[in-house]
N, C-alpha and C positions, 0 to 999 in steps of 0.2 A: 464493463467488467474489467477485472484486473489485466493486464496487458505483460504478456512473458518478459518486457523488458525491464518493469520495477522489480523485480527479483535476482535480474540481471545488474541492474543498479544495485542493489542492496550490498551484493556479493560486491562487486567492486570496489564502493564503499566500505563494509565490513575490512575489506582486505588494507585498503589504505593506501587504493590509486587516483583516489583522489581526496583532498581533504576539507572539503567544504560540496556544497550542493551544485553553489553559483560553478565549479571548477568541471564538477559533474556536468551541470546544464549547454554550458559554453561546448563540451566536448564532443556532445550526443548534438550538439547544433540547436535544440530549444529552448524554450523560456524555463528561466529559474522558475519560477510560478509554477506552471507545468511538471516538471519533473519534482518538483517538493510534491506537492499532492498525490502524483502517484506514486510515489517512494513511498508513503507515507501506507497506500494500499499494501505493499509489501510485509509491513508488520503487523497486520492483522493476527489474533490468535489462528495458530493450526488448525483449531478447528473448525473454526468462520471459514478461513479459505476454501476448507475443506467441503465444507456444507456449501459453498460458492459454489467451487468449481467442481467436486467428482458427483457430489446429488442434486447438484443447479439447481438448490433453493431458490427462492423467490427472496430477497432482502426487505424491507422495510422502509428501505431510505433509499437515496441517491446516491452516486457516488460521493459526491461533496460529504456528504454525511456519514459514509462508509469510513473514506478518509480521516474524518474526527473523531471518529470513534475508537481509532487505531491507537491513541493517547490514553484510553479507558485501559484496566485490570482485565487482563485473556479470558478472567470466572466472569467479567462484565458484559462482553463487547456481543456475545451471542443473544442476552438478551435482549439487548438495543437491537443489534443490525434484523434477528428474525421476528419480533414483537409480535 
């Protein structure tokens, strides 16, 4: 599941302390690869999060697939991720 620090990321990012992923990556000490995917969990519609984390749906996919999905329309991503 999503992990409190890709939200953490986000904000950081958002804010413009750093300005690339790789700058992010190097900083938190992980793999560029790693921290992109889960950033990427980060922009999930509010509502998927929500359906995640406060009523611990059941998703449809894996993370890998969570994270693709995150590039879908917010009216989209709930019918993917709970199918």
């Amino acid at each position: 599941m999503i992990r409190p620090t890709a939200e953490g990321w986000r904000r950081r990012m958002d804010a413009g302390e750093f300005a690339t992923i790789q700058e992010l990556a190097e900083a938190v000490g992980l793999a560029e690869r790693h921290v992109s995917r889960q950033l990427r969990l980060a922009y999930l519609a509010p509502e998927v999060l929500k359906r995640l984390m406060l009523r611990r749906e059941v998703s449809a996919g894996t993370v890998m697939q969570l994270s693709e999905c995150a590039g879908l329309r917010w009216q989209e991503q709930a019918g993917v991720v709970f199918r």
